[in-house]
Backbone bond lengths (Angstrom), bond angles and torsions (degrees), N, CA, C in turn:
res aa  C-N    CA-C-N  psi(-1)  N-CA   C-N-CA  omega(-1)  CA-C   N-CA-C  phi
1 X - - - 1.436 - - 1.522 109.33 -
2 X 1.378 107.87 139.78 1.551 109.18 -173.26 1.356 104.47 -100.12
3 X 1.659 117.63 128.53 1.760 126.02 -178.50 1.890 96.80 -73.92
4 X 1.281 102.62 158.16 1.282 96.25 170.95 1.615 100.96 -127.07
5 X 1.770 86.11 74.61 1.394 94.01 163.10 1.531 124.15 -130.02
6 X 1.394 100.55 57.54 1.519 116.34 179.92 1.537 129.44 -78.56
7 X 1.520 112.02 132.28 1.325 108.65 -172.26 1.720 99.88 -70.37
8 X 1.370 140.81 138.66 1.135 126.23 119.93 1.528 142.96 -49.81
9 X 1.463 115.80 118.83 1.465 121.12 -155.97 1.533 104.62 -69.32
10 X 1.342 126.76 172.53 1.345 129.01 178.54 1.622 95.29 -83.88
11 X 1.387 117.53 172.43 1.668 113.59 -176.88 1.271 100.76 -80.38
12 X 1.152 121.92 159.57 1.918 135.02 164.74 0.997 97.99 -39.73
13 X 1.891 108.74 156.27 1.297 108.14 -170.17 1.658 91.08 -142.65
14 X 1.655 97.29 -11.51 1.497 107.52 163.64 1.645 109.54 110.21
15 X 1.162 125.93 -27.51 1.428 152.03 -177.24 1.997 109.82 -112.13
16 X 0.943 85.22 37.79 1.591 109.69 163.32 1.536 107.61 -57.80
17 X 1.510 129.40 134.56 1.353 129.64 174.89 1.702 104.85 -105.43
18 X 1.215 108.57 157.82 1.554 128.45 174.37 1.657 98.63 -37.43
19 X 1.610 97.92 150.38 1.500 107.34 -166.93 1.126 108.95 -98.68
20 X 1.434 154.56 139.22 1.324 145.23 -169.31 1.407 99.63 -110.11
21 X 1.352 114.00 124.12 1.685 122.99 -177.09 1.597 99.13 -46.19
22 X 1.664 112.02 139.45 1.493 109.45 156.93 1.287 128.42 -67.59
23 X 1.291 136.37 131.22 1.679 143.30 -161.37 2.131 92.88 -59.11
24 X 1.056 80.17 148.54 1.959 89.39 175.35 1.861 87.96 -87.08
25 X 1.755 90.49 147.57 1.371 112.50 156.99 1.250 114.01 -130.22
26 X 1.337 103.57 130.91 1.733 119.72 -173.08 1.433 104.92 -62.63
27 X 1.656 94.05 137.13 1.421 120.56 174.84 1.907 105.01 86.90
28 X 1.295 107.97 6.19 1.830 107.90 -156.50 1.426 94.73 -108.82
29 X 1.520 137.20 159.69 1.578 127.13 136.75 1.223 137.78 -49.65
30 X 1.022 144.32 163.57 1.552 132.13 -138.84 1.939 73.18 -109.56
31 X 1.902 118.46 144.38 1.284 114.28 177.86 1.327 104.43 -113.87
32 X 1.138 129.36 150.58 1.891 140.08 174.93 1.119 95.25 -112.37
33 X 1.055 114.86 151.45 1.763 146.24 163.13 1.383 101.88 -52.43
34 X 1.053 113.08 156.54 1.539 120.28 155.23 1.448 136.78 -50.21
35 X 1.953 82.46 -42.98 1.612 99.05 -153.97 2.010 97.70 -91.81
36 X 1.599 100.12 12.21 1.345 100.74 173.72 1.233 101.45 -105.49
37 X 0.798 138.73 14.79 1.630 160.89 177.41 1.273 101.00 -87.32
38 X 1.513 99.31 -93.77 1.657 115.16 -167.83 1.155 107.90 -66.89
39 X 1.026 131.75 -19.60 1.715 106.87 174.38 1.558 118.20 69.10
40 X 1.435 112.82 8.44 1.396 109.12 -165.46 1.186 127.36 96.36
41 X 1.430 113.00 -25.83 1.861 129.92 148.31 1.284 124.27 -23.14
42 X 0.746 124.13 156.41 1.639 127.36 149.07 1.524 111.46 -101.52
43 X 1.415 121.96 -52.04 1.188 113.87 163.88 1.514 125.95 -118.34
44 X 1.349 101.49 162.26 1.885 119.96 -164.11 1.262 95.06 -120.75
45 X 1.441 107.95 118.56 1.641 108.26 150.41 1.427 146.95 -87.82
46 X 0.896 133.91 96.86 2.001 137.01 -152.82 1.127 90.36 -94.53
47 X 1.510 109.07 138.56 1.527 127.67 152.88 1.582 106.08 -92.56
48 X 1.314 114.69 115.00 1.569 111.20 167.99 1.227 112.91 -110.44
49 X 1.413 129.54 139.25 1.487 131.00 178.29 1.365 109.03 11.54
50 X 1.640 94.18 57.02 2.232 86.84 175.29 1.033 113.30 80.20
51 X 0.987 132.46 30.33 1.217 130.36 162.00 1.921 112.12 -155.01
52 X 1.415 98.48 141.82 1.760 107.46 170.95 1.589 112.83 -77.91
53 X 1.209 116.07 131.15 1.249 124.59 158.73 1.848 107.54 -120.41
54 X 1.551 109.18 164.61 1.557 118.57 -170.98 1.382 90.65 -125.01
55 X 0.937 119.32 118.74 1.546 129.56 153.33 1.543 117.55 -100.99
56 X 2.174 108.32 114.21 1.360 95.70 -173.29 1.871 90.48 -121.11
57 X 2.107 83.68 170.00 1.490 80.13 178.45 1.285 84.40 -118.21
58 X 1.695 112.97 136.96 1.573 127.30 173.41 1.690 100.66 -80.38
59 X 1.517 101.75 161.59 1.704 115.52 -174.23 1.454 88.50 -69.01
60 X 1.415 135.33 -50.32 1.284 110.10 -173.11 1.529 127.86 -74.73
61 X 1.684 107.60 28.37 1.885 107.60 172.93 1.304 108.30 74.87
62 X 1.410 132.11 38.80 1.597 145.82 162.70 1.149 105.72 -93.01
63 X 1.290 113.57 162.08 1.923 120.25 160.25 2.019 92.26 -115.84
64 X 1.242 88.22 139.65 1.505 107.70 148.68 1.088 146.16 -140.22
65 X 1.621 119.96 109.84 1.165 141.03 -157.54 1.929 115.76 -84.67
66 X 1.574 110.76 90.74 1.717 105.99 -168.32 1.559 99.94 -114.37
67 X 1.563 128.98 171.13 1.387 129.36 160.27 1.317 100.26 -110.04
């Protein structure tokens, strides 16, 4: 179960350092960063079972999940 006790990051500053993999927790799915996601994007496009979804990241450090 995921806590929703997440820091929101400060905004890019452009000089971002290398991402250090998150440690595995037993019995859990393995988690990625965001910013291995976006790539520097703002938005990600997912194909799910046939279908497009947009995943954006807002300036204030949100995810938003639309079809």
């Amino acid at each position: 179960m995921l806590s929703n006790n997440c820091a929101h990051p400060r905004p890019s500053t452009g000089q971002e350092t290398a991402v250090e993999p998150l440690p595995q927790r037993q019995g859990q799915d393995a988690a990625i960063r965001s910013e291995q996601l976006f790539e520097g994007r703002s938005t990600l496009e997912i194909e799910h079972e046939g279908c497009r979804y947009f995943l954006r990241a807002t300036r204030s450090g949100k995810l938003i999940l639309t079809k």
